[in-house]
TORKOLLUM-998340 format. One record per atom (N, C-alpha, C): residue number from 1; chain; atom name; x, y, z. Coordinates in steps of 0.1 Angstrom, whole numbers. Atoms other than C-alpha are relative to their C-alpha. Example, Ala and Ser with C-alpha at 12.3 -4.5 7.8 and 13.67 -1.06 7.14 Angstrom:
2
[drendren 1 'A' 'N' [9 -12 0]]
[drendren 1 'A' 'CA' [123 -45 78]]
[drendren 1 'A' 'C' [9 12 0]]
[drendren 2 'A' 'N' [-9 -11 0]]
[drendren 2 'A' 'CA' [137 -11 71]]
[drendren 2 'A' 'C' [-8 11 8]]
END
This chain:
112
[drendren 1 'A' 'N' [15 2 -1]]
[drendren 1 'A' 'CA' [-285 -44 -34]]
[drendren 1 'A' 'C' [-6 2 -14]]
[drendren 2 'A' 'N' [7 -5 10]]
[drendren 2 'A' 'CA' [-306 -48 -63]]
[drendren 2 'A' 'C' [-14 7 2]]
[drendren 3 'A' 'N' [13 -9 5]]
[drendren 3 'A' 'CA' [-333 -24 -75]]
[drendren 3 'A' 'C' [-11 -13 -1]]
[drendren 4 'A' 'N' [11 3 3]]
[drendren 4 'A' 'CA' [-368 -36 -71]]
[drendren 4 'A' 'C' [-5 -3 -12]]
[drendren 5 'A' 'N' [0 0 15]]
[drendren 5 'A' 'CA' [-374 -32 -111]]
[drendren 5 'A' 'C' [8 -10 -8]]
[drendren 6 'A' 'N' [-8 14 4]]
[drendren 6 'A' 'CA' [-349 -54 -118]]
[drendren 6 'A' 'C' [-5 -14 2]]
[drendren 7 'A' 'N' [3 14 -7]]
[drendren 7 'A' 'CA' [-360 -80 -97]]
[drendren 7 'A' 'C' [-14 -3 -9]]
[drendren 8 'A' 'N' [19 5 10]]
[drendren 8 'A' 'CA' [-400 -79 -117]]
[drendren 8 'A' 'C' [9 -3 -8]]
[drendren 9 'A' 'N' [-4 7 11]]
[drendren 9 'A' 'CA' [-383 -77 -148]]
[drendren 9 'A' 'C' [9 -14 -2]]
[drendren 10 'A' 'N' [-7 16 0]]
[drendren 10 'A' 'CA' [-362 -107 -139]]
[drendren 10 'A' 'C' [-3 -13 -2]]
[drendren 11 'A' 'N' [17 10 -1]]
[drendren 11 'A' 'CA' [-393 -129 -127]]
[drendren 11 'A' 'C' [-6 0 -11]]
[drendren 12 'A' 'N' [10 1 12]]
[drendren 12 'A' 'CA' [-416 -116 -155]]
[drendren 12 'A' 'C' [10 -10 -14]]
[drendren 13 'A' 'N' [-5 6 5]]
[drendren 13 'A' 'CA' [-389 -127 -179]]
[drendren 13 'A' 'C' [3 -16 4]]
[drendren 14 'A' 'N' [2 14 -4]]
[drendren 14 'A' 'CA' [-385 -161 -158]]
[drendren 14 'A' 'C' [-16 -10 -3]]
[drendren 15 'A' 'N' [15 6 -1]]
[drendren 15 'A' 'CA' [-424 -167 -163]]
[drendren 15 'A' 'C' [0 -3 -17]]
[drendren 16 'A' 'N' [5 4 17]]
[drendren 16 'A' 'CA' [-423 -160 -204]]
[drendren 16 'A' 'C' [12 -11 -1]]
[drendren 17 'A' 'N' [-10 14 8]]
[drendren 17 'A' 'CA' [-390 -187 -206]]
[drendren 17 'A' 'C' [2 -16 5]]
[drendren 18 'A' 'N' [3 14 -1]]
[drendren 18 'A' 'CA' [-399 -212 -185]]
[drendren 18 'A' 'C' [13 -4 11]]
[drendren 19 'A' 'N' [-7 8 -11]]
[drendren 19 'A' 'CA' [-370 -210 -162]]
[drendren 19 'A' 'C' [3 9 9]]
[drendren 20 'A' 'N' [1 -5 -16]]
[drendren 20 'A' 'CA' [-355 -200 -129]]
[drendren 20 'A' 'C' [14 3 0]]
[drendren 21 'A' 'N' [-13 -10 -2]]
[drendren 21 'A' 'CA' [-328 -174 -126]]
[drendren 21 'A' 'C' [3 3 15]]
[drendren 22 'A' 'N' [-2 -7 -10]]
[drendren 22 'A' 'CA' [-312 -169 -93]]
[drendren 22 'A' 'C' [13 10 1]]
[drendren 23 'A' 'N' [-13 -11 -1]]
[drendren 23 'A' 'CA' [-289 -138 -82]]
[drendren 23 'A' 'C' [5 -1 11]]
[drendren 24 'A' 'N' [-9 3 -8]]
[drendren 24 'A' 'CA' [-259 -143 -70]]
[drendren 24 'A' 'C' [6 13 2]]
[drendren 25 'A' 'N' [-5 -10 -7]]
[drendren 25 'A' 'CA' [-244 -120 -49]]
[drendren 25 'A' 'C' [12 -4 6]]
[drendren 26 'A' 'N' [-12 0 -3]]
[drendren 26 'A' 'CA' [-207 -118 -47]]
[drendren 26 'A' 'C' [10 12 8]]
[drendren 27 'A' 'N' [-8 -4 -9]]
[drendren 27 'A' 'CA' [-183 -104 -21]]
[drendren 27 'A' 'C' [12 5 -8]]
[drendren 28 'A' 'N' [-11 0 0]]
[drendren 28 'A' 'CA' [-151 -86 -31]]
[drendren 28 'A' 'C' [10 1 11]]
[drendren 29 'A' 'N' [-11 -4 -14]]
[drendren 29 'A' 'CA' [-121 -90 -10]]
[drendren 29 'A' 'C' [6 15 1]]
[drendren 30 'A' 'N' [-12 -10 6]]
[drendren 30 'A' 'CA' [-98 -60 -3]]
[drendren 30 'A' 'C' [12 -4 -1]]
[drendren 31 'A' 'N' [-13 6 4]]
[drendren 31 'A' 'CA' [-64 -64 -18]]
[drendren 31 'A' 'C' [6 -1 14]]
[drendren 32 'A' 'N' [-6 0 -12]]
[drendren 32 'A' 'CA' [-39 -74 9]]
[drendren 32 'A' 'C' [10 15 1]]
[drendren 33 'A' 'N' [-9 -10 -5]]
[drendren 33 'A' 'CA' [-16 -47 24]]
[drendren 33 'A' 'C' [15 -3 5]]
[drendren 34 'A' 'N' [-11 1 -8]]
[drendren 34 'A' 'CA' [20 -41 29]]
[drendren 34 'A' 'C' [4 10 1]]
[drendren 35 'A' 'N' [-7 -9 -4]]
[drendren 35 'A' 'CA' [41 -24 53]]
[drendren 35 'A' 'C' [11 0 -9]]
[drendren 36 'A' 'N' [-13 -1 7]]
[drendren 36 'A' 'CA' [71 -4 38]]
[drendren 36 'A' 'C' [7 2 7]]
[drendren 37 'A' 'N' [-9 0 -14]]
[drendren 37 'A' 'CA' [96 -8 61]]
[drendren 37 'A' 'C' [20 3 -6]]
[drendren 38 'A' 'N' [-12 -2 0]]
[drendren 38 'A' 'CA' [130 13 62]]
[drendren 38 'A' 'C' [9 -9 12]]
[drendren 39 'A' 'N' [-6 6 -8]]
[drendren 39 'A' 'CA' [163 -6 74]]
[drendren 39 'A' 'C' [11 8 2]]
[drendren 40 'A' 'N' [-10 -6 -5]]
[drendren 40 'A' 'CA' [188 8 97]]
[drendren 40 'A' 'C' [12 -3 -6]]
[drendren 41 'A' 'N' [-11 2 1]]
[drendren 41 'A' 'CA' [223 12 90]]
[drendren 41 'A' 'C' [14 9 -1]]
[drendren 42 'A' 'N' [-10 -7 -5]]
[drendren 42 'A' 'CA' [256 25 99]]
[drendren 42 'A' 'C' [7 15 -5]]
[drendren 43 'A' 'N' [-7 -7 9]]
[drendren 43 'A' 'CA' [266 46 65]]
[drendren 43 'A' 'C' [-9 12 -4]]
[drendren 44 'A' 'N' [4 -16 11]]
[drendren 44 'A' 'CA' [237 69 53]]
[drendren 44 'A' 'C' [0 8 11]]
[drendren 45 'A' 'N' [-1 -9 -6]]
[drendren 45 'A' 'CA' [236 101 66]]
[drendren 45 'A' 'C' [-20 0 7]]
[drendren 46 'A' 'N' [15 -3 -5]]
[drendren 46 'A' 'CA' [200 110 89]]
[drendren 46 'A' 'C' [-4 13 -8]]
[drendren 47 'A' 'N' [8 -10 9]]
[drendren 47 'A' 'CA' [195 140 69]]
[drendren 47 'A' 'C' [-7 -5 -7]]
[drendren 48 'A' 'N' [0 4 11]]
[drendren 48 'A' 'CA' [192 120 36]]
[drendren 48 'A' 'C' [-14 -10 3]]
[drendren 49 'A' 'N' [10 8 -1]]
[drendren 49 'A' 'CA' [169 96 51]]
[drendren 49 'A' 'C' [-14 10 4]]
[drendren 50 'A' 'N' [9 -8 0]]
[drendren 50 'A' 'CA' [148 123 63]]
[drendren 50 'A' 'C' [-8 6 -12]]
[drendren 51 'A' 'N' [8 -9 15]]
[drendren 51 'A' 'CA' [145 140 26]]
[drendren 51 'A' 'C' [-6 -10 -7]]
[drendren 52 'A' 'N' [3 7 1]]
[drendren 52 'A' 'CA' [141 107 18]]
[drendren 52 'A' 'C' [-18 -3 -1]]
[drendren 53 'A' 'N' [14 4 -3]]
[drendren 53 'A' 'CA' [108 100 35]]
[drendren 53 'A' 'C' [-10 12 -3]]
[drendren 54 'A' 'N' [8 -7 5]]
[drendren 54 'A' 'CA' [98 134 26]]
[drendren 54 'A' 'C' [0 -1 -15]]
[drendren 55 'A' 'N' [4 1 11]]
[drendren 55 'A' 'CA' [101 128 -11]]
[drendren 55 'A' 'C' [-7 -9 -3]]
[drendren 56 'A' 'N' [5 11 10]]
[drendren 56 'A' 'CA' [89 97 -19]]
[drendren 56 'A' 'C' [-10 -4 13]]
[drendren 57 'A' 'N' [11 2 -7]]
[drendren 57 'A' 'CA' [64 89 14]]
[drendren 57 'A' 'C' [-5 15 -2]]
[drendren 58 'A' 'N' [10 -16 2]]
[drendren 58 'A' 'CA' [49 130 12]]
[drendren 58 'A' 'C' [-1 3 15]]
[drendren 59 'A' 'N' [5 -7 -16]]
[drendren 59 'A' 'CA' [57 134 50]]
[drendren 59 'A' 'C' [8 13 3]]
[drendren 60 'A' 'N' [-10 -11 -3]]
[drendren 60 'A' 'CA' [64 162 68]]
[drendren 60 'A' 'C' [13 0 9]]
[drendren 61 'A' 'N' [-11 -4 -4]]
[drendren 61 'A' 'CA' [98 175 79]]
[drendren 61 'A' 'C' [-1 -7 16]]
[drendren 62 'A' 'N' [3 11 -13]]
[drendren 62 'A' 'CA' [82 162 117]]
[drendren 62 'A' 'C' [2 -12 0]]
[drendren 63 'A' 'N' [2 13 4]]
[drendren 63 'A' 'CA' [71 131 106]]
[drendren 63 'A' 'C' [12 -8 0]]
[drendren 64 'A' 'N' [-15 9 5]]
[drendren 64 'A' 'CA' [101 122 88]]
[drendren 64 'A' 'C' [12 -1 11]]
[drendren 65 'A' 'N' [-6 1 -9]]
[drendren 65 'A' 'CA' [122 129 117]]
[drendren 65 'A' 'C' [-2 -12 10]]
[drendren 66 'A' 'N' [4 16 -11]]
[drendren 66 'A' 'CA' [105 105 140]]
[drendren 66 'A' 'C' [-1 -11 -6]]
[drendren 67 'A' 'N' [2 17 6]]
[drendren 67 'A' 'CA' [102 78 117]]
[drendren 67 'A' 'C' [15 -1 -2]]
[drendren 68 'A' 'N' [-11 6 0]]
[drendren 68 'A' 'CA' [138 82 113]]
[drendren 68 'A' 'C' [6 -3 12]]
[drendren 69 'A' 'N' [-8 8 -11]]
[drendren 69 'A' 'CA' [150 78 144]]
[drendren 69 'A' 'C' [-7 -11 6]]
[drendren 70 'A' 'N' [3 11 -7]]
[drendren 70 'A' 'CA' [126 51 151]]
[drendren 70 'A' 'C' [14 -9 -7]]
[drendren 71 'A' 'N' [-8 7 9]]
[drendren 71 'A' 'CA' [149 37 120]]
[drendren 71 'A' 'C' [10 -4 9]]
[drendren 72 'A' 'N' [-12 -4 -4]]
[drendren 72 'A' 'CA' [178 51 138]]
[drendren 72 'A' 'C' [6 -12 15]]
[drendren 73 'A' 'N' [3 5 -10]]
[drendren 73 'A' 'CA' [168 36 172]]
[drendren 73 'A' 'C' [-5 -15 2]]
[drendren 74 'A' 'N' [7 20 1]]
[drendren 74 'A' 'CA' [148 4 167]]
[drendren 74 'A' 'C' [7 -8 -13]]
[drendren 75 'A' 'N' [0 4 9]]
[drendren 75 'A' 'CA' [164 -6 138]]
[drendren 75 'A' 'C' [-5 -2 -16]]
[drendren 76 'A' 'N' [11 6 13]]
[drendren 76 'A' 'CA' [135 -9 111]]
[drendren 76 'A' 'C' [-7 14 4]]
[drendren 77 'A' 'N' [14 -5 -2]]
[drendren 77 'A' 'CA' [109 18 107]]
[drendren 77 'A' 'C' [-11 -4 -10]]
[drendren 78 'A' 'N' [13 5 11]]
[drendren 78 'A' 'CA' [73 16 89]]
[drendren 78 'A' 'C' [-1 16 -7]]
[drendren 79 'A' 'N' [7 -13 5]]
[drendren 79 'A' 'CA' [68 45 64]]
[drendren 79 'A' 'C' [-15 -2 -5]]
[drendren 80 'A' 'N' [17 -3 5]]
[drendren 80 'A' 'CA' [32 37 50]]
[drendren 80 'A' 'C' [-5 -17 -2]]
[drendren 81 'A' 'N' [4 14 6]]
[drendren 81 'A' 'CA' [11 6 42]]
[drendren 81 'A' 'C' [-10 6 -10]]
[drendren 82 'A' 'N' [6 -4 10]]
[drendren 82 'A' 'CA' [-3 5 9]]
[drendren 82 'A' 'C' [-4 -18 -10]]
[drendren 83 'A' 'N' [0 15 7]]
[drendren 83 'A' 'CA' [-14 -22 -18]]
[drendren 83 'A' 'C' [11 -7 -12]]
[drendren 84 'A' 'N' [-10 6 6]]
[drendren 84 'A' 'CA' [14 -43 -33]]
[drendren 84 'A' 'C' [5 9 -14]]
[drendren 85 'A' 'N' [-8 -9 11]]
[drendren 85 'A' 'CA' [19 -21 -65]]
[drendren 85 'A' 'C' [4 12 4]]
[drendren 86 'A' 'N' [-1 -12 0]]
[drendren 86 'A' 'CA' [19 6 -49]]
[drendren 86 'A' 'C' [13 1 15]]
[drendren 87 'A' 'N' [-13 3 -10]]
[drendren 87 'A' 'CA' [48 -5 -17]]
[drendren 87 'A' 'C' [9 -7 -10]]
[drendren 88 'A' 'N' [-12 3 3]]
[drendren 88 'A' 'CA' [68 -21 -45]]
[drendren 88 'A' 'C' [5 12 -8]]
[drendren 89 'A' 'N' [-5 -8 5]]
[drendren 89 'A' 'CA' [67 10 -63]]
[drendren 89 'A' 'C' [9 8 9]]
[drendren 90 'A' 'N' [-3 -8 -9]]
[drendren 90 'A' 'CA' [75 29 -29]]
[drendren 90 'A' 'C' [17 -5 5]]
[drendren 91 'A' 'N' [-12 7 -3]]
[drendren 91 'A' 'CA' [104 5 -23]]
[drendren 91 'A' 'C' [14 2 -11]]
[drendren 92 'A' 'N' [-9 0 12]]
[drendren 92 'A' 'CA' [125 5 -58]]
[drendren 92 'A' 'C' [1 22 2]]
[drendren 93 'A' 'N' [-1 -17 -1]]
[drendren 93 'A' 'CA' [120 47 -54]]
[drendren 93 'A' 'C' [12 0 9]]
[drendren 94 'A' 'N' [-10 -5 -7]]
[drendren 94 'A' 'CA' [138 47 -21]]
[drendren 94 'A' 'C' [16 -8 -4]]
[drendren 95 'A' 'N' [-11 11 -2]]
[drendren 95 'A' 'CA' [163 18 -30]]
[drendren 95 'A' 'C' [6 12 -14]]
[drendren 96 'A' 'N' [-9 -11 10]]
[drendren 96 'A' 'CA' [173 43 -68]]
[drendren 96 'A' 'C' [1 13 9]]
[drendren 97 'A' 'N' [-3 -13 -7]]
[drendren 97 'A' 'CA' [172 72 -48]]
[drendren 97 'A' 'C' [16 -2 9]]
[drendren 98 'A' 'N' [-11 -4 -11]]
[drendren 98 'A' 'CA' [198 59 -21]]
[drendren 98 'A' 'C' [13 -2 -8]]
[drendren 99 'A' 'N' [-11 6 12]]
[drendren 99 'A' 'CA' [219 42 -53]]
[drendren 99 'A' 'C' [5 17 -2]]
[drendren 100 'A' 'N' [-2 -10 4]]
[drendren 100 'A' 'CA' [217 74 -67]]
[drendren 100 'A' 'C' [12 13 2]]
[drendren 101 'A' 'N' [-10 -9 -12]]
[drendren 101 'A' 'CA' [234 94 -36]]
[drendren 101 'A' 'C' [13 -6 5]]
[drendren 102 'A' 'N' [-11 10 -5]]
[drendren 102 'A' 'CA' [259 64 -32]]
[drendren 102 'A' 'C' [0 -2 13]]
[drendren 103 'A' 'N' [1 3 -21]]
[drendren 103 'A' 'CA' [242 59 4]]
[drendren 103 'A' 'C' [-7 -22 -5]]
[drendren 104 'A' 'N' [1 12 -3]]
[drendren 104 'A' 'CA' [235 20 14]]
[drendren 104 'A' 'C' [-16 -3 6]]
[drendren 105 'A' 'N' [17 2 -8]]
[drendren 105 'A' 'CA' [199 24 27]]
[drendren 105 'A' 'C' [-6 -7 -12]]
[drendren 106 'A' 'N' [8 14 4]]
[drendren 106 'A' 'CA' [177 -8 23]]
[drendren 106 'A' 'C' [-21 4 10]]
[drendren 107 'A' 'N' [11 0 -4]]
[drendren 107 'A' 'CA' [140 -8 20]]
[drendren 107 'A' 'C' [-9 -9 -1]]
[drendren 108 'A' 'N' [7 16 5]]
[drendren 108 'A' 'CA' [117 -40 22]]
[drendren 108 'A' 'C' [-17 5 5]]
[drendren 109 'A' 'N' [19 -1 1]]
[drendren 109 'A' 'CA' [80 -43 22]]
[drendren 109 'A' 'C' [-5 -16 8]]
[drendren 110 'A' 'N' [6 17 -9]]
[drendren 110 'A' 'CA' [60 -72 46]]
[drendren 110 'A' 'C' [-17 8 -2]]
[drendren 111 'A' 'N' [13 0 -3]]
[drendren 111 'A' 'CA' [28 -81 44]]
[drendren 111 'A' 'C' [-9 1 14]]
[drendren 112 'A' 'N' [3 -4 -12]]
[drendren 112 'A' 'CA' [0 -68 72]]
[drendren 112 'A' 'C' [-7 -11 3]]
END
């Protein structure tokens, strides 16, 4: 919204030059979002994925437990949606992390 004051001074200034200013009012989008999505699989240990999601998502010891055995159970879980720099940051963390430990856990990111 523009200020009132603005708007005279805008006019008055349109009257001394002789021309016609209009204001444009622009929309920003919000960036898109993506889910970070852990993938199931046979070799890491469920502990590891648990400490996992408490280091690098910030959940708690609960949390992380249920999201892993959704992993565990459904195949895929969702740990957070965020905006693109900040799920591919989330993604390369868990993928060095699992390197790290010599575990095989795979983490992908989709758009919401």
């Amino acid at each position: 919204m523009i200020p009132n004051w603005v708007r005279r001074r805008a006019m008055s200034n349109q009257e001394q030059h002789g021309s016609v200013l209009e204001v444009e009012q622009t929309r920003v989008k919000p960036p898109p979002l993506y889910k970070v999505v852990l993938l199931n699989d046979d070799y890491t240990p469920m502990d590891f994925v648990v400490v996992v999601l408490q280091t690098v998502f910030s959940m708690s010891r609960e949390k992380a437990t249920l999201v892993m055995l959704q992993v565990h159970r459904e195949g895929m879980g969702v740990c957070g949606t965020y905006t693109r720099e900040v799920a591919t940051t989330k993604v390369e963390q868990v993928i060095n992390l699992a390197r790290k430990h010599q575990h095989p856990l795979q983490c992908t990111m989709e758009e919401t």
